[in-house]
Biotite code that builds the C-alpha atoms (Angstrom):
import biotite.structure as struc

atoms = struc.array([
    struc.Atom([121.233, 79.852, 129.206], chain_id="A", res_id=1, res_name="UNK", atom_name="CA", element="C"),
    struc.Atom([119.850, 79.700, 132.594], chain_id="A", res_id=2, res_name="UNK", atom_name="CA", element="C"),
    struc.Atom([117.537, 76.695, 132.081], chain_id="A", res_id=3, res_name="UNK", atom_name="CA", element="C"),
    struc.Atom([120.224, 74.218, 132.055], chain_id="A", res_id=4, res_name="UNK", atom_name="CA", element="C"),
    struc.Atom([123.013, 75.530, 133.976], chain_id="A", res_id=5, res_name="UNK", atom_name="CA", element="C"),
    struc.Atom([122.191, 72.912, 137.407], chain_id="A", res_id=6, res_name="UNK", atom_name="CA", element="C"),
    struc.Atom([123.049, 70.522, 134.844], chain_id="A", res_id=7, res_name="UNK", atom_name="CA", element="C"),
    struc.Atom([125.883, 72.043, 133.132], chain_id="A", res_id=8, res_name="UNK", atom_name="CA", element="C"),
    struc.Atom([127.618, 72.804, 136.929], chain_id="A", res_id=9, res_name="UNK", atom_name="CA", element="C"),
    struc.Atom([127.416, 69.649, 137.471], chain_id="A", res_id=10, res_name="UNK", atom_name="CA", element="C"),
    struc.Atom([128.561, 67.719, 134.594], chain_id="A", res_id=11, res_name="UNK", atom_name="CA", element="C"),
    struc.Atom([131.587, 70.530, 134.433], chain_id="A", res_id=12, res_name="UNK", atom_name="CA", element="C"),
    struc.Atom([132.353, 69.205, 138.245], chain_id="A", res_id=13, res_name="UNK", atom_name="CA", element="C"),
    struc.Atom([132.110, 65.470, 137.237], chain_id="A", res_id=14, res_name="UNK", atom_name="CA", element="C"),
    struc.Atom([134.160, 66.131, 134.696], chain_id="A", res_id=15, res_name="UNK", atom_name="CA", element="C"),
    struc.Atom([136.955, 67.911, 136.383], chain_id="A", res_id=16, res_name="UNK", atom_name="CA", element="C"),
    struc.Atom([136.873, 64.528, 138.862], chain_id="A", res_id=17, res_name="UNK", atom_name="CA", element="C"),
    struc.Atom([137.700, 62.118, 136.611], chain_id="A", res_id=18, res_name="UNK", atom_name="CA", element="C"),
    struc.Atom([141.293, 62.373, 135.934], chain_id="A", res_id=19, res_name="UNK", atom_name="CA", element="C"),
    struc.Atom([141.591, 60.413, 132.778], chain_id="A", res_id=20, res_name="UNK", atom_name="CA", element="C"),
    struc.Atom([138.698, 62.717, 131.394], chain_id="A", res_id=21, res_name="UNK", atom_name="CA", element="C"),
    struc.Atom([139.497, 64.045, 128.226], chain_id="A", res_id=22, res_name="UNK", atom_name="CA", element="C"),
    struc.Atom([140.055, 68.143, 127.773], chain_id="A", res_id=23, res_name="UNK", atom_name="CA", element="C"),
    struc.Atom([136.915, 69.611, 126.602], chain_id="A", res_id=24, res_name="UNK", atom_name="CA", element="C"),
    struc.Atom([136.633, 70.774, 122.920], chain_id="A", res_id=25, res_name="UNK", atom_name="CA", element="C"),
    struc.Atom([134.739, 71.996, 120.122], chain_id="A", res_id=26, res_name="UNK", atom_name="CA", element="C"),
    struc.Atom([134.377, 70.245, 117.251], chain_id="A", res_id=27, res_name="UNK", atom_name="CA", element="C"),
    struc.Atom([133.691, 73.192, 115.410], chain_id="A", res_id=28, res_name="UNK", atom_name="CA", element="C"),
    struc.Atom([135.358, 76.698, 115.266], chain_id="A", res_id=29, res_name="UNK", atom_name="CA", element="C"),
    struc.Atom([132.693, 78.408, 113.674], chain_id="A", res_id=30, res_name="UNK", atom_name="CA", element="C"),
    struc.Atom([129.692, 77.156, 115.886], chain_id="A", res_id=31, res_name="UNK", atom_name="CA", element="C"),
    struc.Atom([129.707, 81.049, 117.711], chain_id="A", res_id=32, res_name="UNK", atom_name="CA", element="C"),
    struc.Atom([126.492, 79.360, 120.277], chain_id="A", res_id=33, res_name="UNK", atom_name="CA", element="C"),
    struc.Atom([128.396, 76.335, 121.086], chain_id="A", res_id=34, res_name="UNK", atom_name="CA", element="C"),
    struc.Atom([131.619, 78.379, 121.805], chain_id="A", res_id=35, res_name="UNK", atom_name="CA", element="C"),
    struc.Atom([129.201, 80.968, 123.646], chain_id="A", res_id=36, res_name="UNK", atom_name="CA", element="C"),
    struc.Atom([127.178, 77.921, 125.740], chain_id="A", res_id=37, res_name="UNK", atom_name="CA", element="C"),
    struc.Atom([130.562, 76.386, 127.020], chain_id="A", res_id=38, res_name="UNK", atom_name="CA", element="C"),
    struc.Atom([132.016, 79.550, 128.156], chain_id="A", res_id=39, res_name="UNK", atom_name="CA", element="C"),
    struc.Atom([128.436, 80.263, 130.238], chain_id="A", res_id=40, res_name="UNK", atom_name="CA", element="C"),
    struc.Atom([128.543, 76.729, 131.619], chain_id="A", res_id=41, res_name="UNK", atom_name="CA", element="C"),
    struc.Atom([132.217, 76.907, 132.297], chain_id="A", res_id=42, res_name="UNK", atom_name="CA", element="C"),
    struc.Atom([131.574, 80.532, 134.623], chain_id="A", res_id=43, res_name="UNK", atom_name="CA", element="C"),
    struc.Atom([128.620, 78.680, 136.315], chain_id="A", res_id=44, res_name="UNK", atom_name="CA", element="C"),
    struc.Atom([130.345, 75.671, 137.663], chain_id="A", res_id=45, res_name="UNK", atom_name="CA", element="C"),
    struc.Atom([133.956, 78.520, 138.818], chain_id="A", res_id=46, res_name="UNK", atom_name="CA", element="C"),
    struc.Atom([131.350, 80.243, 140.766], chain_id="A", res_id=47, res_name="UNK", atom_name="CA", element="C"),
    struc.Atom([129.398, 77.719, 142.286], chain_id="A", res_id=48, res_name="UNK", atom_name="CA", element="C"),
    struc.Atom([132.456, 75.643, 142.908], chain_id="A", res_id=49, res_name="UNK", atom_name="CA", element="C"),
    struc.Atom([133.787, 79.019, 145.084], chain_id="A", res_id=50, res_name="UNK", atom_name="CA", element="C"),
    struc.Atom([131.038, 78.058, 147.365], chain_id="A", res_id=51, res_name="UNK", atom_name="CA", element="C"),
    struc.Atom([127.860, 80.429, 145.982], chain_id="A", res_id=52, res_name="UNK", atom_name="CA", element="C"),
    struc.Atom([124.522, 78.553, 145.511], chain_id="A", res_id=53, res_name="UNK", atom_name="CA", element="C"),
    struc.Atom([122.442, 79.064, 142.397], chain_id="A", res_id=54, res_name="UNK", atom_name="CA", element="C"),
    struc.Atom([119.208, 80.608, 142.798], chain_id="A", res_id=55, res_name="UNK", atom_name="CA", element="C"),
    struc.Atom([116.441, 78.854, 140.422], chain_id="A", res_id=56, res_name="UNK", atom_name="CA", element="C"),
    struc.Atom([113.418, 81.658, 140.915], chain_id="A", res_id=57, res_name="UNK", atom_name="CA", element="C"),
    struc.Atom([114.310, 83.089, 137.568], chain_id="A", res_id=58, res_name="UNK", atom_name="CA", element="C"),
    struc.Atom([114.441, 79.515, 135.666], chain_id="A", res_id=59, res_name="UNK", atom_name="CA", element="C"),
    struc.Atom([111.256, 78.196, 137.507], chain_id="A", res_id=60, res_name="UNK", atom_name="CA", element="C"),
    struc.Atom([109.474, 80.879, 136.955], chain_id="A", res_id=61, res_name="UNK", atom_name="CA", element="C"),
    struc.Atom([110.385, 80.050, 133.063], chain_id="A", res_id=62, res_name="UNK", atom_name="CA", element="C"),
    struc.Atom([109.209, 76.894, 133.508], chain_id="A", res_id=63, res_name="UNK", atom_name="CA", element="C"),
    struc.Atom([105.828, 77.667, 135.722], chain_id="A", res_id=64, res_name="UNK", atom_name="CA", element="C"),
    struc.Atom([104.980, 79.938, 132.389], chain_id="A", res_id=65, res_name="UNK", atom_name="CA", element="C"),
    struc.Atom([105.851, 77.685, 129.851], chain_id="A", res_id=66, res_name="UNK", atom_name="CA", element="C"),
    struc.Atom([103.932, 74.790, 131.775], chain_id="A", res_id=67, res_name="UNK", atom_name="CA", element="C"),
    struc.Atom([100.590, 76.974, 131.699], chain_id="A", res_id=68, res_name="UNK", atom_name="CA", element="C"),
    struc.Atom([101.115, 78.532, 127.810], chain_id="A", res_id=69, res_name="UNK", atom_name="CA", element="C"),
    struc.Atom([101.325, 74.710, 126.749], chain_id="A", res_id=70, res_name="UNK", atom_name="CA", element="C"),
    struc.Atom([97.905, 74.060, 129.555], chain_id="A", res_id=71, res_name="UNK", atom_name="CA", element="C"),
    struc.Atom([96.399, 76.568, 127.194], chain_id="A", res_id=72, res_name="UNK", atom_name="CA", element="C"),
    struc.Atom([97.390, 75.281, 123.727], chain_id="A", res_id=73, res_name="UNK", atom_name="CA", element="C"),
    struc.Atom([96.186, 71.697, 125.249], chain_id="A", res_id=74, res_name="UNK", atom_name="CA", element="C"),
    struc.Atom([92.649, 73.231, 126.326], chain_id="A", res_id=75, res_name="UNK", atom_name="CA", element="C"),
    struc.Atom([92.419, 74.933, 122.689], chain_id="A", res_id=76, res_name="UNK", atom_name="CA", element="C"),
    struc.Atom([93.280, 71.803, 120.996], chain_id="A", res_id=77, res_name="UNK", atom_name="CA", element="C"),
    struc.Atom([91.031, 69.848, 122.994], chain_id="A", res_id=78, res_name="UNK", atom_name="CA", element="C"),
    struc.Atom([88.130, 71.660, 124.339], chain_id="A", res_id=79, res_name="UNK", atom_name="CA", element="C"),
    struc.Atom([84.845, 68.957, 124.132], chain_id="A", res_id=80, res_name="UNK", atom_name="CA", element="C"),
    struc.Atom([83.111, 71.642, 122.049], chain_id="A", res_id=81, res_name="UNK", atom_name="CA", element="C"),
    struc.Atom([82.577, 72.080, 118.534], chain_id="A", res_id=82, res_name="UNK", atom_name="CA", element="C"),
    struc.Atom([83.460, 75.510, 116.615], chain_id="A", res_id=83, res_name="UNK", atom_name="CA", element="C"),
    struc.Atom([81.759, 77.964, 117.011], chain_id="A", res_id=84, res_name="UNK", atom_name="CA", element="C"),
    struc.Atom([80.454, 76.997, 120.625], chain_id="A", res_id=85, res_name="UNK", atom_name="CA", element="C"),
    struc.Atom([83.591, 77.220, 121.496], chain_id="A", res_id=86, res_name="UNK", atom_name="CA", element="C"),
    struc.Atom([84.653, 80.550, 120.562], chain_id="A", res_id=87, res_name="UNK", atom_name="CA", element="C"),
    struc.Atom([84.819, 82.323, 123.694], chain_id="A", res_id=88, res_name="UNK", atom_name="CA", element="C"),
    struc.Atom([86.820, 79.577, 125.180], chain_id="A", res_id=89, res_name="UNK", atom_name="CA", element="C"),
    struc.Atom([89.809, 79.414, 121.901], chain_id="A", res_id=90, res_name="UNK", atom_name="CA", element="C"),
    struc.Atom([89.926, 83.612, 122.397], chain_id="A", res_id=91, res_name="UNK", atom_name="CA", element="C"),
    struc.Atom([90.828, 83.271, 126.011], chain_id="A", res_id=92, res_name="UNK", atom_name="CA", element="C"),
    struc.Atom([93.367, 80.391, 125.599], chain_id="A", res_id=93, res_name="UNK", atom_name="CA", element="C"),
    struc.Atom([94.734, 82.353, 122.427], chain_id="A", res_id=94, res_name="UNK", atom_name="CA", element="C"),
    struc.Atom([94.893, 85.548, 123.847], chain_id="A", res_id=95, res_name="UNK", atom_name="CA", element="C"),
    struc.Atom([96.439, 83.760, 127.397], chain_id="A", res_id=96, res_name="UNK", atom_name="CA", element="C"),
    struc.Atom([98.879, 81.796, 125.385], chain_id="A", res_id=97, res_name="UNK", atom_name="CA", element="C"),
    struc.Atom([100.027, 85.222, 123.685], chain_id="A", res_id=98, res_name="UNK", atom_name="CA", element="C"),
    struc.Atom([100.493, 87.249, 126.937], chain_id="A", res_id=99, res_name="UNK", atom_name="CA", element="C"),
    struc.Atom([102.488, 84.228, 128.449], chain_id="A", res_id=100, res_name="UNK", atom_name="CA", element="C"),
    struc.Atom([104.968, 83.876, 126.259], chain_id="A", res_id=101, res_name="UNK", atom_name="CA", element="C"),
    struc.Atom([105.383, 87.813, 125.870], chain_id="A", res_id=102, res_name="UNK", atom_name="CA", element="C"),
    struc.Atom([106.065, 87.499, 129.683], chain_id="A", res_id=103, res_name="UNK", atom_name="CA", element="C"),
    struc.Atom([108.469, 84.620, 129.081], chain_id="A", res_id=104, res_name="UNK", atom_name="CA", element="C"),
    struc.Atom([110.308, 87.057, 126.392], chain_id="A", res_id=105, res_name="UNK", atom_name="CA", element="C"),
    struc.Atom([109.884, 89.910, 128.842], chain_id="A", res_id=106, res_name="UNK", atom_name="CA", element="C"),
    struc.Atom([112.110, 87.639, 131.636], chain_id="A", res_id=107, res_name="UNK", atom_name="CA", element="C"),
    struc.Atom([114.605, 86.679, 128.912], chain_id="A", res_id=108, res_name="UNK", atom_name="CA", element="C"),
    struc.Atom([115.221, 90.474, 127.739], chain_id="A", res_id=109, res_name="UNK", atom_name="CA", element="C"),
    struc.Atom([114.633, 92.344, 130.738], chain_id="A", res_id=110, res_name="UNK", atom_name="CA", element="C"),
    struc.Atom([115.656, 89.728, 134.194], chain_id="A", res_id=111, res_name="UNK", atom_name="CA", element="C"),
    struc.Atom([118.046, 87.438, 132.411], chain_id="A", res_id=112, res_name="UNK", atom_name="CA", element="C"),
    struc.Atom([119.427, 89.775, 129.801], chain_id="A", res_id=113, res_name="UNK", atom_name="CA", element="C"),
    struc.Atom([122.507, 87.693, 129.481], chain_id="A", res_id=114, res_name="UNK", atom_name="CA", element="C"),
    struc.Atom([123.050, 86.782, 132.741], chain_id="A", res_id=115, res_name="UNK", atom_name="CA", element="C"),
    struc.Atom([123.795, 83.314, 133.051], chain_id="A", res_id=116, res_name="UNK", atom_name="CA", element="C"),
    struc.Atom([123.688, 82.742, 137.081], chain_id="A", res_id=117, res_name="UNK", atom_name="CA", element="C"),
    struc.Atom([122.284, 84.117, 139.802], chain_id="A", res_id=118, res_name="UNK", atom_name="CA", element="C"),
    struc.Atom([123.224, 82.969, 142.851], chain_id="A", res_id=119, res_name="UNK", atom_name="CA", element="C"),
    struc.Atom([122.055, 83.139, 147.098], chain_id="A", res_id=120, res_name="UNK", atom_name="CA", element="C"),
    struc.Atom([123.257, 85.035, 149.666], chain_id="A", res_id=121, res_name="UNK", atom_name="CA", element="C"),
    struc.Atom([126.315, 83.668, 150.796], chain_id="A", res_id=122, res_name="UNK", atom_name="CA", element="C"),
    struc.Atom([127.166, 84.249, 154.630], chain_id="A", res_id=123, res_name="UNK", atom_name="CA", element="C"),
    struc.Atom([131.288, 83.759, 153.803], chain_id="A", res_id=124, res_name="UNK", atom_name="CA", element="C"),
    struc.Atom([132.058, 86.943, 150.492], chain_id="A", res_id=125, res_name="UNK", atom_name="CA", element="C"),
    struc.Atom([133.265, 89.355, 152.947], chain_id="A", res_id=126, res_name="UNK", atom_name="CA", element="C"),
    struc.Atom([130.918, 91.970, 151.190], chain_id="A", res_id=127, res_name="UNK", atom_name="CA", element="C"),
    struc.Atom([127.238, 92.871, 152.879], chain_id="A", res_id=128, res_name="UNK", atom_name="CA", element="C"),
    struc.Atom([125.497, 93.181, 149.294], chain_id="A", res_id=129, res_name="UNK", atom_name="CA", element="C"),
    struc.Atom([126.623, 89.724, 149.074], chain_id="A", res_id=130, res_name="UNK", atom_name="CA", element="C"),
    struc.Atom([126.302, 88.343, 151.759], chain_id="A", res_id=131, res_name="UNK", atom_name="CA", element="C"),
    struc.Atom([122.759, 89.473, 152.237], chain_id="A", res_id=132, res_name="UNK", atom_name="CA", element="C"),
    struc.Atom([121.284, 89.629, 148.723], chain_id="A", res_id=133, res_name="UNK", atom_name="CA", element="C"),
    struc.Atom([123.397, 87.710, 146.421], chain_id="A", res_id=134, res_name="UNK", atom_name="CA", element="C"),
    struc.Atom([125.323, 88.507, 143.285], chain_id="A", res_id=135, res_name="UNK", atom_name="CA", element="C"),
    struc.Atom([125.145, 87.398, 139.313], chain_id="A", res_id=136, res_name="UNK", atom_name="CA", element="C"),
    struc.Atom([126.913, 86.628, 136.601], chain_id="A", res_id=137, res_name="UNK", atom_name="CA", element="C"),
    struc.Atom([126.608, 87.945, 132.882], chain_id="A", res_id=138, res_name="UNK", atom_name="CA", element="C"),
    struc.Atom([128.690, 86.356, 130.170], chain_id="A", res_id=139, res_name="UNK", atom_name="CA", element="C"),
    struc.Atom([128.299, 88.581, 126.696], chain_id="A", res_id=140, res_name="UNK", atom_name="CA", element="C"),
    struc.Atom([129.812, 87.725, 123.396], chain_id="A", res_id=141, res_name="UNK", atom_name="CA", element="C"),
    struc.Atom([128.997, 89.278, 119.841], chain_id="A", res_id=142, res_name="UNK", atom_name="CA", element="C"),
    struc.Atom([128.601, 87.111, 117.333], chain_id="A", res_id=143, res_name="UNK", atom_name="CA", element="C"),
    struc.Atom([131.802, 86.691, 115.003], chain_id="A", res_id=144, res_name="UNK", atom_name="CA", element="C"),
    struc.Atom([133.628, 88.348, 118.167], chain_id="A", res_id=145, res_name="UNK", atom_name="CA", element="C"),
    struc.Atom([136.834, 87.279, 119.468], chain_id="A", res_id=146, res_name="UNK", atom_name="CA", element="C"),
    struc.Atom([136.191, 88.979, 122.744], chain_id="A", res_id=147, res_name="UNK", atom_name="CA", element="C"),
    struc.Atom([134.015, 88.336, 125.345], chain_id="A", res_id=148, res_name="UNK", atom_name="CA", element="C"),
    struc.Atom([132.787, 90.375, 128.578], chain_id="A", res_id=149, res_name="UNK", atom_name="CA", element="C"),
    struc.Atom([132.517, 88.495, 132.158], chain_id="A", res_id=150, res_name="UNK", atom_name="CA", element="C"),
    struc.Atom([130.787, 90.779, 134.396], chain_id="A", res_id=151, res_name="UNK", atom_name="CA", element="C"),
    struc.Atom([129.964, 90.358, 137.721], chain_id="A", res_id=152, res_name="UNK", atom_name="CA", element="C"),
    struc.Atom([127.475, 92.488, 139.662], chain_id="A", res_id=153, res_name="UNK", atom_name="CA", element="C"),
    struc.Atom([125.113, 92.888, 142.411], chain_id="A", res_id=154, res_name="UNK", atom_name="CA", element="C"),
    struc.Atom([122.227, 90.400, 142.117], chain_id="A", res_id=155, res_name="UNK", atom_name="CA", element="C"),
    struc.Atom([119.943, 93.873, 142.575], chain_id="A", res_id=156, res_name="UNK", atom_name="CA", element="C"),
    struc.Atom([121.614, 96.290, 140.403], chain_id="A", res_id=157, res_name="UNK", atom_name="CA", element="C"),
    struc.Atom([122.161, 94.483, 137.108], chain_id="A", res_id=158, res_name="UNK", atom_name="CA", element="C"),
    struc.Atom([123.416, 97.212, 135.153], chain_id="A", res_id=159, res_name="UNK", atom_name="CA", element="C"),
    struc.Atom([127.126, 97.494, 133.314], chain_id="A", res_id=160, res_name="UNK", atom_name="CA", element="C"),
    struc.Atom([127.192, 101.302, 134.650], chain_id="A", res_id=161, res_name="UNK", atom_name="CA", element="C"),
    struc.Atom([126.807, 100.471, 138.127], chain_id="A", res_id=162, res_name="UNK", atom_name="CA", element="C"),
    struc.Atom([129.457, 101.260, 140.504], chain_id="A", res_id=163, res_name="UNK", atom_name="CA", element="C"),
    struc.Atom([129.897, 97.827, 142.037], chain_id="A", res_id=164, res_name="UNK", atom_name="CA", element="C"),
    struc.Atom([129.749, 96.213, 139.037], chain_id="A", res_id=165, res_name="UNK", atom_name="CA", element="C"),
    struc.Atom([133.159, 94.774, 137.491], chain_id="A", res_id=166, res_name="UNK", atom_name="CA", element="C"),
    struc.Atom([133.862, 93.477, 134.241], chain_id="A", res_id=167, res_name="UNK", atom_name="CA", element="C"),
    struc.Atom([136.705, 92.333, 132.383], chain_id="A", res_id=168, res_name="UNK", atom_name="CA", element="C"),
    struc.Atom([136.940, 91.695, 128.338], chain_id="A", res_id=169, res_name="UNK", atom_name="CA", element="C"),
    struc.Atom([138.788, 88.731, 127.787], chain_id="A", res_id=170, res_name="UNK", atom_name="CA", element="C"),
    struc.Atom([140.132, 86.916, 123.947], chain_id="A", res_id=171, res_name="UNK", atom_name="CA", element="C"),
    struc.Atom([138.682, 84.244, 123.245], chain_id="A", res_id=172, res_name="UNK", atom_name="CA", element="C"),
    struc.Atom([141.907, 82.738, 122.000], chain_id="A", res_id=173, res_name="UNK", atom_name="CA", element="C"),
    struc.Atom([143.224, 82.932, 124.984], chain_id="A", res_id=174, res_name="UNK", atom_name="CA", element="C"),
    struc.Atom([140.538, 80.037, 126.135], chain_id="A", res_id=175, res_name="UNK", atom_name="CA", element="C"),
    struc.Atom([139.748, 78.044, 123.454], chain_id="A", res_id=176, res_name="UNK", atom_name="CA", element="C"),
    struc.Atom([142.742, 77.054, 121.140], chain_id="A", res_id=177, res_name="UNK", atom_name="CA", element="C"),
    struc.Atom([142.903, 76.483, 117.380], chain_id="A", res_id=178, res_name="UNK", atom_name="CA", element="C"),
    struc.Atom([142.141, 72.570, 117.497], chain_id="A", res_id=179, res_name="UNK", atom_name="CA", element="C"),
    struc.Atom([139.606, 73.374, 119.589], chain_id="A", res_id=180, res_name="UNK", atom_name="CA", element="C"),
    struc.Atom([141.037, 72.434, 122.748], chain_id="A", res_id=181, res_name="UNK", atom_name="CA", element="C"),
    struc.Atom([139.337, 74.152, 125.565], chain_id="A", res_id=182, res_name="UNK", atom_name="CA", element="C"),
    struc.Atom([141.162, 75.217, 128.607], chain_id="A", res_id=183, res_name="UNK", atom_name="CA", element="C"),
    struc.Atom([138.383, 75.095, 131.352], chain_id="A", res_id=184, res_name="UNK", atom_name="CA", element="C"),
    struc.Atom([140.924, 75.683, 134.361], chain_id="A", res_id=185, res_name="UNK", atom_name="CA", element="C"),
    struc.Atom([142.548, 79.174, 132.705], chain_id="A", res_id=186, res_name="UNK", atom_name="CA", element="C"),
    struc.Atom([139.549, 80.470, 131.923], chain_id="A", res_id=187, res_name="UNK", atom_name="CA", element="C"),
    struc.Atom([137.768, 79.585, 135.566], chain_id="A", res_id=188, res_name="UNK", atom_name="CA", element="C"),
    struc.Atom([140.988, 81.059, 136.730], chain_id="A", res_id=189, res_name="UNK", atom_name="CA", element="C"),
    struc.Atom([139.723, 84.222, 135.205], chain_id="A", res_id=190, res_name="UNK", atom_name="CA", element="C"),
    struc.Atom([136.226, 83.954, 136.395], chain_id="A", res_id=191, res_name="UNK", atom_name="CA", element="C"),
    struc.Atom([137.710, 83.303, 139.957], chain_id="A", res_id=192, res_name="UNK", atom_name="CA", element="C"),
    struc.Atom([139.915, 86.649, 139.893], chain_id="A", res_id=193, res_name="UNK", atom_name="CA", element="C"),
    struc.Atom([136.597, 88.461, 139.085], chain_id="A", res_id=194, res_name="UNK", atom_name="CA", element="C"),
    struc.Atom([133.883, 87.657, 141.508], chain_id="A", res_id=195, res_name="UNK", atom_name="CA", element="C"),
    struc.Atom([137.047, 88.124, 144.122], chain_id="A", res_id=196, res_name="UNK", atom_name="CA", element="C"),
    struc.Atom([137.594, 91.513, 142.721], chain_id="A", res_id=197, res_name="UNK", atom_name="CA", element="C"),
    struc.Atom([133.701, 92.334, 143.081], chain_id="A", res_id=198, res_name="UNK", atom_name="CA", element="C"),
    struc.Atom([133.890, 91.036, 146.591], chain_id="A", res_id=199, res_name="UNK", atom_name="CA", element="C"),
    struc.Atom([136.968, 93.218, 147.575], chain_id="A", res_id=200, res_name="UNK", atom_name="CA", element="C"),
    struc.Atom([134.647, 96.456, 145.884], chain_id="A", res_id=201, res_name="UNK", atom_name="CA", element="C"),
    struc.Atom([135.510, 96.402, 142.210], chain_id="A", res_id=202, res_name="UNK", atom_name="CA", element="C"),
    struc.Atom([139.024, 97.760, 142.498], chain_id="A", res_id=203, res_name="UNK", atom_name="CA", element="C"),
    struc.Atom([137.930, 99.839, 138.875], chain_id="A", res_id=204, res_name="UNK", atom_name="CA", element="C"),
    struc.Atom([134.884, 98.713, 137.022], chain_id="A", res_id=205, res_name="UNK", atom_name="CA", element="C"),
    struc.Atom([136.242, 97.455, 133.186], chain_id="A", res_id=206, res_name="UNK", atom_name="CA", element="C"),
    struc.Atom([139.556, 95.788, 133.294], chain_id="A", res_id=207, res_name="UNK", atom_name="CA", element="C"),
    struc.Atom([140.585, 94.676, 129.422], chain_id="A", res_id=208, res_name="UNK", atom_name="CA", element="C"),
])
């Protein structure tokens, strides 16, 4: 989710520009991933658009990893060294390419863990956490759910228990009609009223 969301901000703002743009929708109900993807991108372009700045460390450090696990397939593959003089060489690229991507699944689980943006510092929140450190954004949905939580917390304390965390369960329904219409502004709307709520101090932590 994080990978593309410089993209998806983007293309979400582009599209809100153009006034003859079509409304976004889904051309299929059932696709939970595609449903899940457009709420994510849809939460990353209401917060950056409210004048937070994405920060990429997380994403590039996904990138820097995969970049050296696919370095170490190419030096396996290609090592000017017949088997078995090149033993030694196809344990440590194995055994490199193995820890890598355990780290990569170790970011995914552990950093990311659903959160779909973290952003900067940003001078203007009106909250010191904020404005010094940052804060992110975690979008979670179950499959065959018709809820989903928003939460938005500090950038440092990622966790759904934390006292300046809020969160708010929201239908589904509410945002994505039955012809798969897709209404972007109601459901940024949403977002909005949330990350102002964290910057005010949470005002209670689960809102349904």
């Amino acid at each position: 989710a994080m990978a593309g969301s410089k993209g998806a901000a983007k293309a979400a703002k582009a599209a809100r520009d153009d006034s003859e743009q079509e409304p976004l929708k889904i051309q299929n109900l059932g696709d939970m991933a595609q449903i899940k993807r457009v709420l994510d991108e849809t939460a990353v372009a209401a917060v950056l658009d409210m004048g937070y700045d994405e920060r990429h460390l997380v994403t590039d450090s996904k990138i820097a990893l995969g970049l050296l696990a696919v370095g170490l397939a190419l030096a396996a593959q290609f090592y000017p060294a017949p088997y078995p003089e090149n033993k030694t060489v196809l344990f440590l690229c194995v055994a490199g390419y193995c820890l890598l991507n355990l780290a990569l699944q170790c970011i995914t689980s552990f950093v990311e863990n659903g959160v779909v943006l973290f952003t900067k510092p940003n001078p203007s929140a009106g909250k010191a956490i904020v404005e010094n450190k940052g804060l992110a954004v975690r979008v979670t949905m179950r499959r065959f759910s018709e809820t989903c939580d928003v939460s938005v917390m500090r950038v440092d304390k990622r966790r759904a228990d934390h006292p300046d965390t809020v969160t708010e369960t929201l239908r589904v329904c509410e945002f994505i009609y039955e012809d798969g219409v897709v209404a972007e502004d109601k459901f940024r709307n949403a977002v909005e009223a949330l990350v102002e709520r964290f910057e005010r101090g949470g005002e209670g932590n689960k809102t349904k």
